[in-house]
C-alpha positions as CSV (number, residue, x, y, z in Angstrom):
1,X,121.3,109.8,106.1
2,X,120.9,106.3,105.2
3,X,120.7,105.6,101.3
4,X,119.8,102.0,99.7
5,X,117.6,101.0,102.5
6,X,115.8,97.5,101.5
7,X,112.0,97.2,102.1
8,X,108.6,96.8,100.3
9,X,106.4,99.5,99.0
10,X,102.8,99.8,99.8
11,X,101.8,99.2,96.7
12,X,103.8,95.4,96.5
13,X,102.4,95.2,99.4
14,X,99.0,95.4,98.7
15,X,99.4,93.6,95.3
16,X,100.8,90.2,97.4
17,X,98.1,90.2,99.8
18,X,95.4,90.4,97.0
19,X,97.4,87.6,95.3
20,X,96.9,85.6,98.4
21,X,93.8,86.4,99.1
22,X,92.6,85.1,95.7
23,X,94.2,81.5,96.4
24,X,92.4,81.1,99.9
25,X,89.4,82.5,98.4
26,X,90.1,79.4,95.7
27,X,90.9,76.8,98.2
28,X,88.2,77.7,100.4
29,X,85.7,76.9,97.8
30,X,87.8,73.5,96.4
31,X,87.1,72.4,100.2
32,X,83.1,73.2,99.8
33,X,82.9,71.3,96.6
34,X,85.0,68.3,98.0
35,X,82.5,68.6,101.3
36,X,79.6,68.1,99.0
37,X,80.7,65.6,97.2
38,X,81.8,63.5,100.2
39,X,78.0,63.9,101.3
40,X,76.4,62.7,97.7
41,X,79.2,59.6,98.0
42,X,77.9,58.8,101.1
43,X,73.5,59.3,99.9
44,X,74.6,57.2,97.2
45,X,76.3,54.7,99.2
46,X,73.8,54.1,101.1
47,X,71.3,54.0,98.7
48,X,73.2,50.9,97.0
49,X,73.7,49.2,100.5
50,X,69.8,49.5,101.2
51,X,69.4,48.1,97.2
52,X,71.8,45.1,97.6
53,X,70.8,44.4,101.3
54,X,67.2,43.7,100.3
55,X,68.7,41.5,97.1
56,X,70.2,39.5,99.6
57,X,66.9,39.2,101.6
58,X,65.1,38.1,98.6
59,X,68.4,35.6,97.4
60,X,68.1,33.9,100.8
61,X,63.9,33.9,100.5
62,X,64.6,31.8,97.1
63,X,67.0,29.9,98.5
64,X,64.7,28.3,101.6
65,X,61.3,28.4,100.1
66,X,61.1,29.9,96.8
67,X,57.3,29.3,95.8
68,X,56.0,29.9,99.7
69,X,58.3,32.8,100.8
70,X,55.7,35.5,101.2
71,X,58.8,38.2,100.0
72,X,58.7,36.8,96.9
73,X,54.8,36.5,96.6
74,X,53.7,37.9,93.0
75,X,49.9,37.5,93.4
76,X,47.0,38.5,94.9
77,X,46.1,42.4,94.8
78,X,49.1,44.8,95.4
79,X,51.4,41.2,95.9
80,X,55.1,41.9,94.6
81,X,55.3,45.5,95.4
82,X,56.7,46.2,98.9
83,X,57.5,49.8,99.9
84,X,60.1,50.2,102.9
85,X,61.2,53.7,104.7
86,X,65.0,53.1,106.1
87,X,66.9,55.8,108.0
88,X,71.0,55.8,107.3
89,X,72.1,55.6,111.2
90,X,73.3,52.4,111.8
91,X,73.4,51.6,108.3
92,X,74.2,47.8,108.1
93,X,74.8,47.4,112.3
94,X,71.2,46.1,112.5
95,X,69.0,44.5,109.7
96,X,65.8,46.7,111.2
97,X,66.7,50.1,110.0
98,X,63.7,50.2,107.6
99,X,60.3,50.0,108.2
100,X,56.7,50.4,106.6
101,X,56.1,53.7,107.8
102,X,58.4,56.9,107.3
103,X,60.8,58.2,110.2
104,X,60.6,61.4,111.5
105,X,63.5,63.9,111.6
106,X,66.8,63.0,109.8
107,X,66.8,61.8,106.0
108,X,65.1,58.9,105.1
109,X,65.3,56.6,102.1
110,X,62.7,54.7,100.1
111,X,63.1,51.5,99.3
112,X,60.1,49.5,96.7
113,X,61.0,46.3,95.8
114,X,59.1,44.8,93.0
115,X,58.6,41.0,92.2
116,X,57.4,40.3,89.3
117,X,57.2,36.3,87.8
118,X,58.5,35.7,84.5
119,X,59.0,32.7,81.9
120,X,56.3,31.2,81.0
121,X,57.3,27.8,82.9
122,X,59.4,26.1,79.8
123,X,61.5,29.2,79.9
124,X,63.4,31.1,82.3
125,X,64.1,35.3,80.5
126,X,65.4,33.8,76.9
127,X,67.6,31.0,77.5
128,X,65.4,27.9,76.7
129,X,64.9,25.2,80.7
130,X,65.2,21.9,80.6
131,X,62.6,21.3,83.5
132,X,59.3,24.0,83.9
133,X,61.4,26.7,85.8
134,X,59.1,29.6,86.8
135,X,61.8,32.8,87.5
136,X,61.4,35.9,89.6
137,X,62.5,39.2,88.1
138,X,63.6,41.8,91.1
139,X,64.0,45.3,90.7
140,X,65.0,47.3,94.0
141,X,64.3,50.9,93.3
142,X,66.0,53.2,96.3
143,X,65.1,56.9,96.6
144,X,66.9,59.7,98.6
145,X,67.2,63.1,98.8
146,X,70.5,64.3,99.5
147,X,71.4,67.1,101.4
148,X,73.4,69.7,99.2
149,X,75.9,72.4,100.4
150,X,73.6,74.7,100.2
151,X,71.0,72.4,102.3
152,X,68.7,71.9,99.3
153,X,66.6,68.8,99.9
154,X,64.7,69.0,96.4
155,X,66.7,67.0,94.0
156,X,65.5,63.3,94.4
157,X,68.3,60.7,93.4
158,X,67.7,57.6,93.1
159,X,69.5,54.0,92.8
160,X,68.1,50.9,90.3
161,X,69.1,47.3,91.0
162,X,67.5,44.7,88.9
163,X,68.2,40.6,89.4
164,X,66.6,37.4,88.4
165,X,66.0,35.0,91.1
166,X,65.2,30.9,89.8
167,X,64.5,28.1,92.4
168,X,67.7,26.2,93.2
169,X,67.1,22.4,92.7
């Protein structure tokens, strides 16, 4: 008969697979909360692309005809408010991935740019013009909504950009 024989019992058994069990249990759902925020990085990231890449549109508008450009056009009824749909495939490969009607199947974003004038031609915001400089105020509003782990569509994000555009002499 052999005495002193090395070994675990059932019961350290059992206890060290529960232990491990717990820490897979915790990394498993470290892995579903770094997912999900991978996918609101990328909704948002998108969101200021779209915001910034109509900016630019308008920046160049002001640049080649800033009282003609019909982008920047701030009267007439409805003028200065433009609403675009844009779909994230593609995102920045073309300049035609948003349009005036909304895409079906796959998430879409909302883009309304509003152009509104400001200064009241001696002015320009607060800081006091030399010349009569009539100034565009932008804001770029950008509305999503993510998809969540869960795939929840309901929560509506959304992504401000505001910018002054003035006529470049």
């Amino acid at each position: 008969m052999r005495t002193g024989h090395g070994g675990f019992t059932l019961t350290e058994v059992l206890v060290a697979t529960f232990i491990i069990v717990i820490g897979l249990v915790a990394v498993a759902s470290g892995f579903q909360f770094a997912t999900a925020g991978v996918a609101t990085g990328r909704g948002e990231t998108v969101a200021i692309f779209l915001a910034e890449q109509r900016v630019e549109q308008l920046k160049n508008a002001a640049m080649t005809a800033f009282t003609s450009s019909p982008l920047l056009s701030s009267t007439g009824p409805g003028a200065g408010v433009t609403t675009e749909f844009c779909q994230a495939t593609n995102i920045g490969a073309t300049s035609t991935n948003c349009q005036d009607t909304a895409f079906t199947g796959g998430p879409t974003y909302q883009r309304v740019t509003t152009v509104v004038d400001s200064g009241n031609g001696t002015t320009c915001g607060t800081a006091p013009a030399a010349p009569p400089i009539l100034c565009k105020r932008v804001h770029v509003r950008v509305t999503y909504r993510p998809v969540t782990s869960r795939g929840d569509v309901s929560q509506q994000r959304m992504v401000d950009v505001h910018t002054m555009l003035v006529p470049r002499n």
